[in-house]
N, C-alpha and C positions, 0 to 999 in steps of 0.2 A: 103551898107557895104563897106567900104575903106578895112577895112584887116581883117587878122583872123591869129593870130599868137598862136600857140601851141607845146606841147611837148608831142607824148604819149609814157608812160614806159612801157613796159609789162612787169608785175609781176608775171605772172601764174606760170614762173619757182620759184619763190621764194617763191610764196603760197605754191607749192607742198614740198617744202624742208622744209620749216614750218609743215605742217601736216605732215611729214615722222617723221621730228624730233619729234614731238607731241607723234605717236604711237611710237614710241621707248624708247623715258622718261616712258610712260605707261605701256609701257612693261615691261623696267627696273625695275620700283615701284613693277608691279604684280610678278615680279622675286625676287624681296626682300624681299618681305611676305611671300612667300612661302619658299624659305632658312629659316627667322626666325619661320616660324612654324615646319619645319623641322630641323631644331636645337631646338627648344624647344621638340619635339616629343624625339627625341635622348636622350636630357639630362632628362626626364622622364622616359624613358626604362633603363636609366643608374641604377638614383635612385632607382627607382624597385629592379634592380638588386642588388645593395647595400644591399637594406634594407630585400629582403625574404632571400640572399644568405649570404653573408658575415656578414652584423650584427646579425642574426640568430644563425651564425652558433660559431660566439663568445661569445652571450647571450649564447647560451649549454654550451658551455666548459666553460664557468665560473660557469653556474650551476654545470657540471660536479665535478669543481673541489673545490665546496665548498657542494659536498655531500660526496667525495671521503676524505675532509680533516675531517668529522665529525668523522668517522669509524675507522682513525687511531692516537692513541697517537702518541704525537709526541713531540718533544723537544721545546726549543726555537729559535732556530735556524731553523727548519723545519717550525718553525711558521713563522716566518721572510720570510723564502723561500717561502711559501706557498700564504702570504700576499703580497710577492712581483710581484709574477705572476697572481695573482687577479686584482691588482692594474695594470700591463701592460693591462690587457686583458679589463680589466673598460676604460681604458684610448683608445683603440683601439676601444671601441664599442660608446663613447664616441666623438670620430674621425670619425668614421664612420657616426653618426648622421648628424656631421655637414657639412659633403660632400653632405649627400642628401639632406639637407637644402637649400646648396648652390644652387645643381644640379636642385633641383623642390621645390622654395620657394611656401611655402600654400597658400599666395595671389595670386601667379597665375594659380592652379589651382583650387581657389574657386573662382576667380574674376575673369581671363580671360587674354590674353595678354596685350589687350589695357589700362583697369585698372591697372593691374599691371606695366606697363612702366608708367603712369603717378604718380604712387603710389612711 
């Protein structure tokens, strides 16, 4: 053997910075699934709430006040009046629908997150 010429690098520390950075991307990823389930759970509790409390409670009062207009004569004008606040409260309940559409569309929860993102 005349020679033996070499170079040795130790990488060990750059392995480990590697595998640190590895579980932390991992991490990172398992921390963003959990916020988007936890913001989907949210805007489901929202909707709910939309839909038993507030559109509920506007679907009554327009019943209310299309049992309350049957019982009283009333002018043209009263009818006007009477039609116009049906017509807010249709429009409101109406509004409301489309919040909790927005809030919890049905394909995601009849299909699931991942369908419904790629949906």
């Amino acid at each position: 053997m005349t020679g033996l010429l070499g170079a040795f690098l130790d990488i060990t520390e750059q392995r480990r910075a590697d595998e640190k950075l590895q579980q932390y991307q991992q991490r990172l990823k398992s921390l963003a699934v959990q916020l988007t389930l936890s913001e989907e759970q949210e805007r489901r509790r929202i909707a709910e709430d939309l839909h038993d409390h507030i559109g509920q409670s506007l679907a009554l009062a327009r019943m209310q006040l299309a049992a309350a207009c049957k019982g009283i004569p009333k002018s043209d004008v009263q009818n006007a009046q009477f039609d116009a606040v049906s017509q807010s409260l249709l429009k409101a309940i109406q509004d409301t629908r489309h919040l909790i559409f927005e809030l919890s569309s049905p394909s995601l929860n009849e299909l699931g997150l991942a369908a419904a993102i790629s949906e």
